[in-house]
C-alpha positions in Angstrom: -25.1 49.2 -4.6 -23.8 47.0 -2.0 -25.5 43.7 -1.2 -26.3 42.5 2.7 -25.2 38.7 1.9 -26.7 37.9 5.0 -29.9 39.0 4.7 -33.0 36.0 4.0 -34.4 35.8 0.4 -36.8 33.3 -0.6 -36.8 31.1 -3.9 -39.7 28.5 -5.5 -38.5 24.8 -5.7 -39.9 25.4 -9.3 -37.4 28.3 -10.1 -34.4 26.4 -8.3 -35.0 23.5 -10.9 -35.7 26.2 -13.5 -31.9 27.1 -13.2 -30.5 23.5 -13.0 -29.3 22.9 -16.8 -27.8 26.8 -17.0 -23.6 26.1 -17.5 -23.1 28.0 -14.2 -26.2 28.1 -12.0 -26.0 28.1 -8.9 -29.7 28.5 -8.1 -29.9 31.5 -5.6 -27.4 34.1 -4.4 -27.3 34.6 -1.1 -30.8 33.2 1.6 -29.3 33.3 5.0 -30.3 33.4 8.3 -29.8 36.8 10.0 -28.4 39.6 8.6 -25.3 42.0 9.1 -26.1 44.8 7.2 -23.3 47.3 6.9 -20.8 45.0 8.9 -17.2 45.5 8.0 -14.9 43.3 10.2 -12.4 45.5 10.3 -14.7 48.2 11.5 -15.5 46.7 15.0 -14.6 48.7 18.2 -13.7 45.0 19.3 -10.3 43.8 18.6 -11.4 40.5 19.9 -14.5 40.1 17.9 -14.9 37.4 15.6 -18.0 36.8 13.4 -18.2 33.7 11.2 -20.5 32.0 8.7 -21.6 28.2 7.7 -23.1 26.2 5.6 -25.4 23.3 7.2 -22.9 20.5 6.4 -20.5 18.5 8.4 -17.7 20.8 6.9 -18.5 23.3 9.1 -18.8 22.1 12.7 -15.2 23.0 14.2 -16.3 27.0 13.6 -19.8 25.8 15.3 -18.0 24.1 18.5 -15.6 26.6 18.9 -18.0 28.7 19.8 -20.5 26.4 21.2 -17.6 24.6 23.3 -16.6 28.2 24.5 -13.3 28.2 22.6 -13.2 31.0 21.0 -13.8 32.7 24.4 -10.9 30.4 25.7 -8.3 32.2 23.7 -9.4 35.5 24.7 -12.1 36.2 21.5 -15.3 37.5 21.7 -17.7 35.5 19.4 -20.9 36.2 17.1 -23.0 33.1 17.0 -22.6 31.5 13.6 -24.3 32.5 10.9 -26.4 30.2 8.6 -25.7 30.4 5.1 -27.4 28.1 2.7 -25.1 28.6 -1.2 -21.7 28.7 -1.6 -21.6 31.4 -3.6 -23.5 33.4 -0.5 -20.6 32.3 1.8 -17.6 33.4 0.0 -19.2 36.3 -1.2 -19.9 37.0 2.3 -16.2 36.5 3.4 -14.7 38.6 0.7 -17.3 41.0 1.4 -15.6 41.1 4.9 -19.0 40.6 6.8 -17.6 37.7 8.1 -14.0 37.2 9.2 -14.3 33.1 9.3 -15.4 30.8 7.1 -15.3 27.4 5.4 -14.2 27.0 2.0 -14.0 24.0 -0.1 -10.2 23.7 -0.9 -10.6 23.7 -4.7 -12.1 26.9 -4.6 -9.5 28.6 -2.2 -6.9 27.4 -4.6 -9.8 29.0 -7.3 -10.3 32.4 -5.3 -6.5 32.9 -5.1 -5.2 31.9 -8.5 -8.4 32.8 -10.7 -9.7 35.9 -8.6 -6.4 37.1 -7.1 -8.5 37.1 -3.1 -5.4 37.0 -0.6 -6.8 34.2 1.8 -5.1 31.8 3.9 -6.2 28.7 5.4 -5.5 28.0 9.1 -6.8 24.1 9.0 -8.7 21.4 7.7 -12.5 21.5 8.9 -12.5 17.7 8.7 -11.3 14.6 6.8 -13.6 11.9 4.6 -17.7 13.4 4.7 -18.4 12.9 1.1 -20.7 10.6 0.1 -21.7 9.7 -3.5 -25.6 9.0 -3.5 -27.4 7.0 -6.8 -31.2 6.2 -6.9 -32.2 3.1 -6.3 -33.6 2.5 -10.3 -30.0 2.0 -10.8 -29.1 -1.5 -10.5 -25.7 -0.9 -11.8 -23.2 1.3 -11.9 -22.5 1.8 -15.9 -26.5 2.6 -16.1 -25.3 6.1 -14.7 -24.3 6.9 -18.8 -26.6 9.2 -20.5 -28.1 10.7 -17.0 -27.5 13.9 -15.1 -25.8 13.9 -11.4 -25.6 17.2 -9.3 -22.2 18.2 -7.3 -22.2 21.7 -5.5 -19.4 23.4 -7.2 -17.2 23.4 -10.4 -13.9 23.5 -8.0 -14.6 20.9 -5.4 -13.3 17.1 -4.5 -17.1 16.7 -4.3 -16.4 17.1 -8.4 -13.3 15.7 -8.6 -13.5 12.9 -6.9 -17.1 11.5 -8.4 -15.0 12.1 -12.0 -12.7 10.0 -10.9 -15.3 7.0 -10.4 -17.1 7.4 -13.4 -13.9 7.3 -15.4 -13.2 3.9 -13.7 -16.7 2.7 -14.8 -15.6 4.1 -18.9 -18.3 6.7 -18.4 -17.0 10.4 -19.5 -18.0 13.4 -17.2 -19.5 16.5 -19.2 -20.6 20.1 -18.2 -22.9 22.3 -19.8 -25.1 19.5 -21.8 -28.9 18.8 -21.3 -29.7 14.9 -20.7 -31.3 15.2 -24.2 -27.9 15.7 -25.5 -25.8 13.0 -23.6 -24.1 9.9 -25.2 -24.8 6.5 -23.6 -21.0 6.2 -22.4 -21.9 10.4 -20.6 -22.8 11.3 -17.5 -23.7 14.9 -17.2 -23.0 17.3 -14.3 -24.6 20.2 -12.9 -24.8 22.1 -9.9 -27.0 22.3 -7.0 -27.3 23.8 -3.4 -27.3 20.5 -1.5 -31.2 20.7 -0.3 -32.0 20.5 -3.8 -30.1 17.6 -4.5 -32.3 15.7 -2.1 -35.3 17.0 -3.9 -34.1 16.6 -7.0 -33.4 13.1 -6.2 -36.7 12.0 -5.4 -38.5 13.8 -8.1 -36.4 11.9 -10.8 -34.3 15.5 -11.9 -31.1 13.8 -11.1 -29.7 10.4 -11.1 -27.5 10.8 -8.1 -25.2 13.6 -6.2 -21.7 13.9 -4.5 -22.1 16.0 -1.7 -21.0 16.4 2.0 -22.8 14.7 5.4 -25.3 14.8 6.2 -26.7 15.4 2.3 -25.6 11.9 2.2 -27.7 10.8 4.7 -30.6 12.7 3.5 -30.6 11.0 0.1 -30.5 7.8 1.7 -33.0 8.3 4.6 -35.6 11.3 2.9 -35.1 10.2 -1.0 -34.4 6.2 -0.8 -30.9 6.7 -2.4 -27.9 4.4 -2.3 -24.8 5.2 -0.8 -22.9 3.9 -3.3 -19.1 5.8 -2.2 -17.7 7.4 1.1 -14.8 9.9 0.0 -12.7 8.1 2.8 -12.8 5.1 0.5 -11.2 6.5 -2.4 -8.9 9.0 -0.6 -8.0 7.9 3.0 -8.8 10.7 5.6 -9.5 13.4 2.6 -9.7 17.4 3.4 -12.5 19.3 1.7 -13.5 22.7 3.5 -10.6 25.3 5.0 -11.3 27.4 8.1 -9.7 30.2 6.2 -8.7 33.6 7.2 -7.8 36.7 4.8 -4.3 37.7 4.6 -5.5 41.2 6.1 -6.6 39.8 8.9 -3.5 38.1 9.5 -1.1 41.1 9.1 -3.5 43.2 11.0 -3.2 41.1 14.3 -1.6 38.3 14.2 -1.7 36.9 18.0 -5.7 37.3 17.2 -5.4 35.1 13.8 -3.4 32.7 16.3 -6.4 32.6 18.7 -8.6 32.1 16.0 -6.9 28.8 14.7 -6.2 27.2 18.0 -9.6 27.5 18.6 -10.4 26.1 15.6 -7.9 23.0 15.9 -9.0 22.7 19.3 -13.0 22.1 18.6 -11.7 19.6 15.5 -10.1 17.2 18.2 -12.8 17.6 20.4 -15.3 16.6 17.4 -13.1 14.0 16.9 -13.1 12.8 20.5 -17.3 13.2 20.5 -19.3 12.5 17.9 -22.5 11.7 19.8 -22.4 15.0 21.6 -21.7 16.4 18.3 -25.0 14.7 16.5 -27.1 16.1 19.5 -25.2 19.9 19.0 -26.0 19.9 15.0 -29.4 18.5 14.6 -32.5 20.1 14.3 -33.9 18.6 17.8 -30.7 19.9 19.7 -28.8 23.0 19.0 -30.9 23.6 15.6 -27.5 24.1 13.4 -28.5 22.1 10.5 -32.3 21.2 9.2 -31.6 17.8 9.9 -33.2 15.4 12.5 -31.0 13.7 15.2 -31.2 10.3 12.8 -30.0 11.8 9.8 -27.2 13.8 11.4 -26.2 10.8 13.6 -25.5 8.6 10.3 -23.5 11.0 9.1 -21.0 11.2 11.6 -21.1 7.4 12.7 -22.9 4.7 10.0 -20.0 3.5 8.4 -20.4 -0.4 9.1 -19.4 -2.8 6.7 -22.5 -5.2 6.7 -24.4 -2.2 5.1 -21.7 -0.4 2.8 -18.6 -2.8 2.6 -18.3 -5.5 -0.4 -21.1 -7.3 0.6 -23.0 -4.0 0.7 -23.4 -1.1 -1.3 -19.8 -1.0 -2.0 -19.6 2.1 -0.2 -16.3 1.0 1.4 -14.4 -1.6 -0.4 -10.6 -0.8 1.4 -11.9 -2.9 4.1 -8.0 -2.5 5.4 -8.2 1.0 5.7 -10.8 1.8 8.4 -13.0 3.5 6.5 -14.7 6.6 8.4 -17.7 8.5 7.2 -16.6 11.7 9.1 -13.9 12.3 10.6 -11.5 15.3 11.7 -7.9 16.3 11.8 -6.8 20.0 11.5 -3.7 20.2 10.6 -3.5 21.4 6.4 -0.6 18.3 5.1 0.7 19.6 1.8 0.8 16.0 0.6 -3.2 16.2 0.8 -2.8 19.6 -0.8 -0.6 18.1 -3.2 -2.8 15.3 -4.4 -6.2 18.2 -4.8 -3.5 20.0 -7.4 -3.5 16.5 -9.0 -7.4 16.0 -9.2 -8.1 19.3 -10.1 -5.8 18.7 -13.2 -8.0 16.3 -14.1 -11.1 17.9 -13.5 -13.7 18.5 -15.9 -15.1 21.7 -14.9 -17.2 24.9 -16.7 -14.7 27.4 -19.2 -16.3 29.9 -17.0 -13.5 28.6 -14.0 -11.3 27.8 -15.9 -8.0 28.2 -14.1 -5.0 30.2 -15.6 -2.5 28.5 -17.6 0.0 29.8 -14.7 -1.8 27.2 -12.4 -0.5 24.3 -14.4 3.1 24.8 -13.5 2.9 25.2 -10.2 4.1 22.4 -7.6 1.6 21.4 -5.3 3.9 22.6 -3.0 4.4 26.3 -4.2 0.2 25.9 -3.6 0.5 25.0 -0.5 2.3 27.7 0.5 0.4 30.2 -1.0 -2.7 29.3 0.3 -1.9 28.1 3.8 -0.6 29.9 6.6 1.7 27.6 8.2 3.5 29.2 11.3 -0.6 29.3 12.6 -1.2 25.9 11.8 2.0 24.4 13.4 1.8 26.1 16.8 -2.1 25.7 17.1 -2.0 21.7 16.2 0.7 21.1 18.9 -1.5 23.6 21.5 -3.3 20.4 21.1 -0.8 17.6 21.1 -2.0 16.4 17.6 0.6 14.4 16.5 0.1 11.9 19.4 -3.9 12.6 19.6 -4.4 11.8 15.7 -1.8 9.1 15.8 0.6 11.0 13.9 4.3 9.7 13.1 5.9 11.8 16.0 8.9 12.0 13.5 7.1 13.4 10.9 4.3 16.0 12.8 3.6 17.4 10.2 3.6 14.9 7.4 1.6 11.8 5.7 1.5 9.4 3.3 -1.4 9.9 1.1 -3.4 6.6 0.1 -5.6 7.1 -3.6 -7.4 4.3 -5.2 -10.7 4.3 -6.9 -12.1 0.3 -6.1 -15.7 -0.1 -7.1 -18.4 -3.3 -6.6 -18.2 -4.9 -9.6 -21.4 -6.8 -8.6 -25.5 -6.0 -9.0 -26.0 -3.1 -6.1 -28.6 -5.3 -5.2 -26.6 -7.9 -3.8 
């Protein structure tokens, strides 16, 4: 029997945390907003019609202005408003279902879907750069307190995971899956996963410790539950990728000039997000275009509080590469295979369920050979100079289509109360 992924279910708080200590829970399937029952993209007496999906993070908000902005219409497509999808698992499902043709995928899980689950899908750009934020309640006074406690991050295969690993290494805690707090060593920390609403919740009612999670979840902790931002992503890995707007291959060889339109549209809104992150706050929030569940204040923060008073050295430590102009949200489109490069790297390293466990063929592949595999880069090329972006992000005209990755976990080594 085939499942409408769009269609609205309801779930209890009470049975959400019920599921939180399972190895692989993910809470809930698939609660969305609307519903496409029967809808097969390829099935449309449109050629020109493109339906997409999102979660209510910052990830997602080049599909949202592209058709907000008007430009998917600009490049000759014929748009369904996004859809609101509230699970990852909903979304992907969703797009492999084929009942929507665009989505956002974290990057560790498209490497995931097309090494692990064999799903022929191609990424056309990067959503955004930087957005995850590392939130701790405020019991903790310092960081090493985080041993023997649980934190939440959204999936196995994400930097969200990867990257919050990375800092609890540096603090000599060890990251562990599948244990109950019961069970944890005072040097442990204990993962598990959550949709990002419940992370909030969970936060205040003492369930978990702290989450990694994208803007504005961030935001949330710190405004709705009294967390501590103690890490922007930015600060760790300058200008990061997370989420893909990804394509499947089908699409691509079915009509290629449309899979064209689709990612200079998508490039396209990620300048202008870049360009206008006011207007963008007012298009997201709750009290504007309704996107996300979040008020104006909330969303705002995301996308702009990044000052040092409050989360440099002398802060929370939130940002402690003063030199590197720290952003809390940002965007550039264009997919570097250096950044690709460096997620093969942290994945590696990533302490993750058996139940993703990646094949052993992963481990010798380049992050190169990945790169190509998973990104389709004649799109990419010609849609990020529709825009001019070596010269609007400040790209090395030289090298268009190039960086130099920056990686460094620096943490406050100080009280967080200071």
């Amino acid at each position: 029997m085939k499942t409408n992924l769009l269609k609205e279910e309801k779930i209890t708080r009470r049975e959400a945390f019920g599921n939180m200590f399972k190895i692989a829970a993910v809470v809930t399937v698939a609660p969305a907003i609307g519903s496409l029952a029967g809808c097969n993209i390829f099935s449309s007496k449109k050629a020109s019609a493109i339906s997409s999906g999102y979660l209510p993070i910052i990830d997602s908000t080049p599909i949202i202005v592209a058709y907000e902005k008007g430009f998917f219409k600009e490049f000759g497509l014929e748009p369904s408003k996004p859809t609101l999808i509230r699970t990852w698992p909903a979304i992907i499902e969703a797009f492999t279902a084929k009942q929507i043709t665009l989505a956002h995928i974290i990057l560790p899980q498209v490497i995931f879907l097309k090494y692990k689950q064999n799903i022929n899908l191609r990424s056309i750009a990067f959503n955004h750069t930087d957005v995850i934020g590392m939130i701790v309640s405020k019991d903790i006074k310092d960081l090493k307190e985080l041993g023997g406690k649980m934190m939440a991050v959204p999936l196995w295969w994400s930097a969200h995971n990867g990257l919050l690993q990375d800092v609890l290494r540096n603090l000599g805690l060890t990251p562990v899956v599948g244990r109950k707090k019961e069970d944890l060593k005072s040097n442990e920390v204990g993962l598990t996963l959550l949709p990002p609403p419940d992370m909030v919740e969970g936060l205040k009612s003492g369930l978990i410790v702290g989450y990694s999670i994208s803007e504005p979840f961030a935001s949330a902790g710190e405004v709705l539950a009294d967390g501590r931002l103690i890490k922007m992503s930015g600060d760790i890995w300058a200008n990061n990728p997370c989420c893909q707007s990804v394509l499947l291959q089908e699409t691509i060889d079915k009509d290629r000039p449309y899979a064209q339109a689709v990612a200079n549209a998508v490039h396209k809104a990620a300048l202008w997000c870049h360009d206008n992150m006011e207007e963008l706050a007012d298009i997201l929030c709750k009290e504007g275009g309704g996107y996300f569940p979040m008020p104006r204040k909330v969303v705002q923060r995301a996308l702009l509080k990044h000052d040092l008073v409050s989360y440099g050295p002398n802060g929370t430590g939130a940002i402690m590469h003063t030199e590197w102009d720290v952003k809390r949200s940002d965007f550039n489109p264009f997919p570097y295979p250096s950044a690709i490069d460096v997620t093969v790297d942290l994945m590696r390293r990533t302490v993750v369920d058996p139940s993703v466990s990646l094949p052993d063929m992963f481990n010798a592949l380049t992050g190169k050979q990945v790169a190509d595999d998973i990104v389709e880069y004649d799109l990419a090329k010609k849609a990020f100079m529709e825009i001019e972006g070596p010269s609007k992000f400040n790209m090395d005209e030289n090298r268009p289509f190039d960086r130099d990755e920056k990686y460094e976990v620096l943490l406050k080594n100080k009280s967080l109360e200071s």
